[in-house]
C-alpha positions in Angstrom: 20.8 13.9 -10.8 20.2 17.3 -8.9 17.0 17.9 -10.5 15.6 14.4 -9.3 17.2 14.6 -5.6 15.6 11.6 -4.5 12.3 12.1 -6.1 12.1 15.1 -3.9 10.6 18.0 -5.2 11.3 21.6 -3.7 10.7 25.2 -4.1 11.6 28.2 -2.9 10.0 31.9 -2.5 10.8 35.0 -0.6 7.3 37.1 0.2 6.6 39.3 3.1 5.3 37.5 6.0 4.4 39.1 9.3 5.0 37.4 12.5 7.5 36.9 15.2 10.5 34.5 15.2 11.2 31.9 17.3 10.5 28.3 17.3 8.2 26.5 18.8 8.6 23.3 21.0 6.3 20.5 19.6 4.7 17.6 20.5 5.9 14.8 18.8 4.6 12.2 16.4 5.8 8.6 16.1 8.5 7.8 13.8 9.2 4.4 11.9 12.4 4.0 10.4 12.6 3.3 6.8 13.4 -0.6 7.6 9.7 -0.5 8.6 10.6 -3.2 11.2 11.3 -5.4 9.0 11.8 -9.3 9.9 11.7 -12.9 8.3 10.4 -15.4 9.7 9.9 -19.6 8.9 6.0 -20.1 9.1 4.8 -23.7 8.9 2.5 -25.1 6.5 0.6 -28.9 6.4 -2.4 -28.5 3.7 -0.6 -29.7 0.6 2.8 -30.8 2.1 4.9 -30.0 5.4 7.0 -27.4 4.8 8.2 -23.9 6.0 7.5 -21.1 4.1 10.1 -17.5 4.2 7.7 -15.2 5.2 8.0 -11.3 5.5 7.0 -8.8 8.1 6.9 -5.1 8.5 5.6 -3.3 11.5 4.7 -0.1 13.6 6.6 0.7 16.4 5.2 -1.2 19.8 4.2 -4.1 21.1 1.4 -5.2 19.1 -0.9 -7.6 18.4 -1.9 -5.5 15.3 -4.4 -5.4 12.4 -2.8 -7.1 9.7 -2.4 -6.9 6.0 -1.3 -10.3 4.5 0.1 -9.5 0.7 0.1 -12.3 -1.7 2.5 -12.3 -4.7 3.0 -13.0 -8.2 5.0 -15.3 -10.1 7.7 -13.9 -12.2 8.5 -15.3 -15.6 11.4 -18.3 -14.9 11.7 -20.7 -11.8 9.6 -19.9 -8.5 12.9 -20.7 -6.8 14.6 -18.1 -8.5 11.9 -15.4 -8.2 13.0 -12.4 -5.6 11.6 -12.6 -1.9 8.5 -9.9 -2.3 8.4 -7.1 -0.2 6.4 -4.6 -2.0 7.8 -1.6 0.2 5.8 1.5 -1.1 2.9 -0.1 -0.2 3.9 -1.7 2.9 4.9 1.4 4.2 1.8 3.6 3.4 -0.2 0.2 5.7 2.9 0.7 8.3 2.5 4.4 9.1 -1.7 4.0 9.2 -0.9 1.4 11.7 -1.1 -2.1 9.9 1.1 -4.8 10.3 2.3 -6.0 6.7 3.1 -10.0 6.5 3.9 -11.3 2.7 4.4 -15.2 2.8 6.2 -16.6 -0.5 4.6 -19.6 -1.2 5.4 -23.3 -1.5 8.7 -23.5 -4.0 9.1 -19.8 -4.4 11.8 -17.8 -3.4 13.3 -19.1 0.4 10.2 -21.6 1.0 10.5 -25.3 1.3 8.3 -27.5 -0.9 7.6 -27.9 -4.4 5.7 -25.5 -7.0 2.2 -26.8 -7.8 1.3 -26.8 -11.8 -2.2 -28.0 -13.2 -1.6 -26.4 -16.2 -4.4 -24.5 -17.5 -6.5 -25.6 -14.9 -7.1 -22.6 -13.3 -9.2 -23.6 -10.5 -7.0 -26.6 -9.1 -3.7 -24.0 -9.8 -5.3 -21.5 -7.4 -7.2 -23.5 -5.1 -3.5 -25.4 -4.1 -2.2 -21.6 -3.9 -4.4 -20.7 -1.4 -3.8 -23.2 1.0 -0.8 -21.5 1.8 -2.4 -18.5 2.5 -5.0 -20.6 4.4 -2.4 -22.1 6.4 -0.3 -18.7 7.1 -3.8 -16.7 7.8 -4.2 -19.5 11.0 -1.0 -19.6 12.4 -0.8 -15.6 12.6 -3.5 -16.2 14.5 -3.0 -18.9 16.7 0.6 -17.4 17.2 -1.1 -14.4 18.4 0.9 -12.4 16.1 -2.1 -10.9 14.7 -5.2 -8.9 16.3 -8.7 -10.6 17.0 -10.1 -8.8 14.1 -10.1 -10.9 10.7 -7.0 -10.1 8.4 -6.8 -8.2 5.1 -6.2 -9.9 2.1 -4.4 -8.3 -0.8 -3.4 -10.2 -4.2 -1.5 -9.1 -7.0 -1.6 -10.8 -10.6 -1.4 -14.7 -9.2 -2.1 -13.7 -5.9 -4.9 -12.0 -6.6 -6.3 -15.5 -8.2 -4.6 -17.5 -5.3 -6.5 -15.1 -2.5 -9.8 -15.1 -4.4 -9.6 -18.9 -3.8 -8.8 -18.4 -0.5 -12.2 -16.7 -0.1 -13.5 -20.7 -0.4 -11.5 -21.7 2.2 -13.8 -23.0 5.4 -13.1 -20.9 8.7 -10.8 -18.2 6.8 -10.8 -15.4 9.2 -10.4 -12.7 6.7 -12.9 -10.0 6.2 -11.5 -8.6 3.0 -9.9 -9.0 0.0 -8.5 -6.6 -2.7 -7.1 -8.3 -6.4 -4.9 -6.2 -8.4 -5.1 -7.7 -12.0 -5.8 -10.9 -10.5 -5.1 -14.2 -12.6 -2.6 -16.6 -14.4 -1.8 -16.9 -18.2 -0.1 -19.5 -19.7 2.7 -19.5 -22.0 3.6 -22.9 -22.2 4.1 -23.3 -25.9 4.6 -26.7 -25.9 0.9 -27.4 -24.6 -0.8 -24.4 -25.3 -4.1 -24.2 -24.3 -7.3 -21.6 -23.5 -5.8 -20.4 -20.2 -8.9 -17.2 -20.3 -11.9 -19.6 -20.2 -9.9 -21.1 -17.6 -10.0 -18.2 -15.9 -13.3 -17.6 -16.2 -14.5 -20.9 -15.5 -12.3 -20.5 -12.0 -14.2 -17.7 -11.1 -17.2 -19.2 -11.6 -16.5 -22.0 -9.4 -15.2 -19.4 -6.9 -18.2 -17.5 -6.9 -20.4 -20.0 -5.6 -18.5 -20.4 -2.1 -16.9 -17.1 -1.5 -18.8 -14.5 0.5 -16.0 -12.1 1.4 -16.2 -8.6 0.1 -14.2 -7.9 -2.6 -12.7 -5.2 -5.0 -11.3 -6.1 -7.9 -8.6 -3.8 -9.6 -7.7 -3.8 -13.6 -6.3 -1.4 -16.1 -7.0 -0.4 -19.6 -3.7 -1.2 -21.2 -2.9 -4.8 -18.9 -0.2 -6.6 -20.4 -1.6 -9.8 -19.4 -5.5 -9.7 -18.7 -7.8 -7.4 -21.0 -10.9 -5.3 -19.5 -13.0 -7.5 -21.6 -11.2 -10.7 -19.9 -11.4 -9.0 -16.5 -15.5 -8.5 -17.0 -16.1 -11.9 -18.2 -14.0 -13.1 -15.0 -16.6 -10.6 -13.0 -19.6 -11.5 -14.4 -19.3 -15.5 -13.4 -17.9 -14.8 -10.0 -20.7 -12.3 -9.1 -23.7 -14.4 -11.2 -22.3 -17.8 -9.2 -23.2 -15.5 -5.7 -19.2 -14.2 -5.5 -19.6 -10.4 -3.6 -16.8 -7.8 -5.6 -16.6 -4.7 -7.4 -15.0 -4.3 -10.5 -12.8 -1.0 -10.8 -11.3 -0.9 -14.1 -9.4 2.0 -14.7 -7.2 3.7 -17.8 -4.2 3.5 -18.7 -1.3 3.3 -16.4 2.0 4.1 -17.7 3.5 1.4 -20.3 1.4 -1.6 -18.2 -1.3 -1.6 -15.9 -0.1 -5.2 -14.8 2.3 -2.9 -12.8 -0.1 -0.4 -10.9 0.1 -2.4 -7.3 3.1 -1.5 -5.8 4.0 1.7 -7.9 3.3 5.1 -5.8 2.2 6.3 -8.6 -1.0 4.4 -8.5 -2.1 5.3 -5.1 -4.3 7.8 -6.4 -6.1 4.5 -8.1 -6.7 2.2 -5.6 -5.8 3.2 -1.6 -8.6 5.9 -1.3 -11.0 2.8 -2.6 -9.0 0.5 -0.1 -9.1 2.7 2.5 -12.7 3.6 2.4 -13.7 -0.2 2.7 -11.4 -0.8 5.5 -12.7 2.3 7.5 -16.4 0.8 7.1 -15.5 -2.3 8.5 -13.9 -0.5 11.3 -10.7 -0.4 11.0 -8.8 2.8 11.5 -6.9 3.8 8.5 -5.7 7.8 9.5 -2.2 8.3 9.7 -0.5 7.4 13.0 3.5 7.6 12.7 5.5 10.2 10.6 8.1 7.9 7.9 12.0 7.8 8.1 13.9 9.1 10.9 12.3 12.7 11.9 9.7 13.0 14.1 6.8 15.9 13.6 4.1 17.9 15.1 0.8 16.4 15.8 -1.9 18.2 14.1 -3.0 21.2 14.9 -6.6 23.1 14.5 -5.4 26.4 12.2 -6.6 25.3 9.2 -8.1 22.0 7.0 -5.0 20.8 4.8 -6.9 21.9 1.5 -8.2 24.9 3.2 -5.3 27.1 1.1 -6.6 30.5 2.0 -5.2 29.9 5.5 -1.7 29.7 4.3 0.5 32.3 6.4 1.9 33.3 2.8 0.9 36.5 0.9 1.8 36.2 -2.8 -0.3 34.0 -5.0 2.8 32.0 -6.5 3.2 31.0 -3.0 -0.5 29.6 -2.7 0.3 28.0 -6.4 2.8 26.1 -4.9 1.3 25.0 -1.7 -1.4 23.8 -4.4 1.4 21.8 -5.9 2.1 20.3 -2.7 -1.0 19.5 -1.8 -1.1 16.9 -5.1 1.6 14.7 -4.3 1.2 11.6 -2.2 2.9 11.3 1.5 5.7 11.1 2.6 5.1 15.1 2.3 6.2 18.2 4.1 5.7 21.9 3.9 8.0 24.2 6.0 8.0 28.2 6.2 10.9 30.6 7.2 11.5 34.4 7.9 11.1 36.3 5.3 8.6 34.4 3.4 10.9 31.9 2.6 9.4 28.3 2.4 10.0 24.8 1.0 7.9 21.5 0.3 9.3 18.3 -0.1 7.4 14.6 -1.1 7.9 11.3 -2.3 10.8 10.2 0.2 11.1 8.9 3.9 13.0 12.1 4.4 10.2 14.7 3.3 10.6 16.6 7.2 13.5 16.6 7.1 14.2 18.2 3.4 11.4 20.1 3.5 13.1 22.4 6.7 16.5 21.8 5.0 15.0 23.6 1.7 13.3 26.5 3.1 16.3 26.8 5.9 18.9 28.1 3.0 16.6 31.1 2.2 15.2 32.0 5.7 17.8 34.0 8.7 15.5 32.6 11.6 14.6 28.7 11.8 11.9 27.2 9.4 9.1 25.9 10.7 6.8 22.9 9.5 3.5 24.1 8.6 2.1 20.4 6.7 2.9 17.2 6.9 1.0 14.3 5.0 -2.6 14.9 5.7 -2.4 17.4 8.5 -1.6 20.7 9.2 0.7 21.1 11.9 1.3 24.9 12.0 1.3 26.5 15.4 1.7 30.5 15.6 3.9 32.1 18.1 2.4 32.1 22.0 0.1 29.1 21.1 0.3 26.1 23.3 0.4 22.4 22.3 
């Protein structure tokens, strides 16, 4: 459809703007192609049974060892074996272009792993515990492989895998100094041998909480398919009375189902400034370090703060309305400015640099030139040097 283009969103203006034309030759950021680097690899595992488990990896351009992001999954309703190998791209490539490597290991009996999928029923603690030996086992040989940086990894968990890495927490010698659960837990639908799957959970937490020490947030929506706010608090409460270390963030609504936040862009705004925040005081560096898809930008430049709108070469206030537009949608974003006045913002795609200047270019007689990208501005007025 021409009015979704991609997702991109783009506008166009013509207002007097006074300065000379010409382009100017920029330095260059980074770029990672939209494969992110991606690769598969066979990772051995011993805990529970020998086996290899099909693990993913995305990462930055270079040689590496990086900081590393390990992403646990969920299980799908069905057969683990028939479950799709997870990638969760959006979010592996917002942790790609801040410089993370992204591993995501499907566990024993799902998807392209060997061995066999563990069931204890409503026992939620012996269902996750089992879980997280695979996570246990992964989280070691990234490190003995040297395949990940000396600094602990990054755990994030979504719905099972949020359960499955709050386990790991318990596991001795885990070098992981984080963890983030999105709607962590497990319900049961048997209906053969129904049973009361949410004390279960609770009573898993519980038993978490009196091992685990790692910091912790804990992410759950209002209108969660699967686990309730009320659920979600219960679940808190015994993992932080029993000496567990999280925060709770329960947030509204989110679309049709909350269960779904991790992973959809649109839920960024949610939990990755949180994220972020907690990574950055642990000292990791979370700014952006490589520009997405194909086109290489400008590095930043000092004319003005991103939000700082007033220092927008544009004279009209529609034009300012729209740069305010720009400024509330989530990277991969661009902002590009023509002769003329003309101008153009894209977002939402790998390709935002490059449709941003393809935009404004059809409304301005001399070359458009970028004046945001992401976070930064990158404007640079005529006679300036890099």
């Amino acid at each position: 459809m021409v009015v979704l283009k991609k997702l991109i969103v783009a506008f166009f203006l013509i207002a007097p703007l006074a300065w000379a034309q010409g382009p100017v030759a920029p330095a260059l950021v980074p770029a990672v192609g939209k494969d992110l680097n991606e690769s598969i690899i066979k990772v051995p595992v011993a805990s529970v049974e020998i086996a290899e488990l099909e693990v993913t990896v995305f990462r930055p351009p270079g040689e590496g060892p990086f900081p590393t992001v390990l992403i646990n999954h969920g299980k799908s309703v069905g057969a683990p074996k028939e479950q799709n190998r997870a990638r969760y791209y959006s979010v592996s490539r917002e942790l790609v272009r801040r410089g993370f490597q992204v591993v995501l290991p499907m566990r024993r009996g799902f998807a392209g792993s060997q061995g066999k999928y563990f069931s204890a029923g409503c026992d939620m603690t012996a269902n996750a515990q089992n879980q997280s030996k695979d996570i246990a086992d992964v989280v070691q040989w990234l490190k003995t492989k040297g395949m990940a940086d000396k600094r602990p990894l990054i755990l994030f968990g979504q719905s099972y895998g949020g359960l499955a890495s709050v386990a790991a927490s318990t596991q001795p010698g885990l070098q992981v100094g984080f963890i983030a659960s999105f709607a962590g837990g497990l319900k049961s639908t048997s209906v053969t041998k129904p049973c009361d799957w949410e004390t279960g959970l609770v009573e898993a937490m519980r038993n978490f909480g009196e091992k685990s020490r790692i910091p912790m947030l804990w992410f759950y929506g209002e209108n969660d398919t699967f686990f309730s706010l009320d659920l979600a608090q219960k679940m808190h409460t015994a993992f932080t009375q029993a000496g567990g270390r999280a925060e709770l963030v329960a947030y509204p609504a989110f679309k049709q189902d909350a269960h779904k936040m991790f992973g959809d862009p649109a839920g960024f705004d949610i939990w990755l400034p949180k994220v972020l925040e907690r990574l950055a005081a642990l000292g990791y560096s979370t700014e952006p370090k490589y520009v997405l898809g194909t086109e290489p930008r400008p590095v930043a430049s000092p004319h003005a703060e991103i939000d700082h709108i007033e220092s927008l070469p544009l004279n009209k206030p529609s034009s300012k309305a729209a740069y305010q537009a720009f400024l509330k949608r989530f990277p991969p974003r661009a902002f590009a400015i023509g002769s003329g006045g003309a101008w153009g913002w894209a977002a939402g795609a790998d390709e935002a640099v490059k449709d941003a200047l393809s935009s404004c270019q059809k409304y301005s007689s001399a070359p458009c030139r970028l004046y945001a990208v992401d976070e930064d501005v990158v404007w640079q007025k005529q006679g300036e040097v890099q």
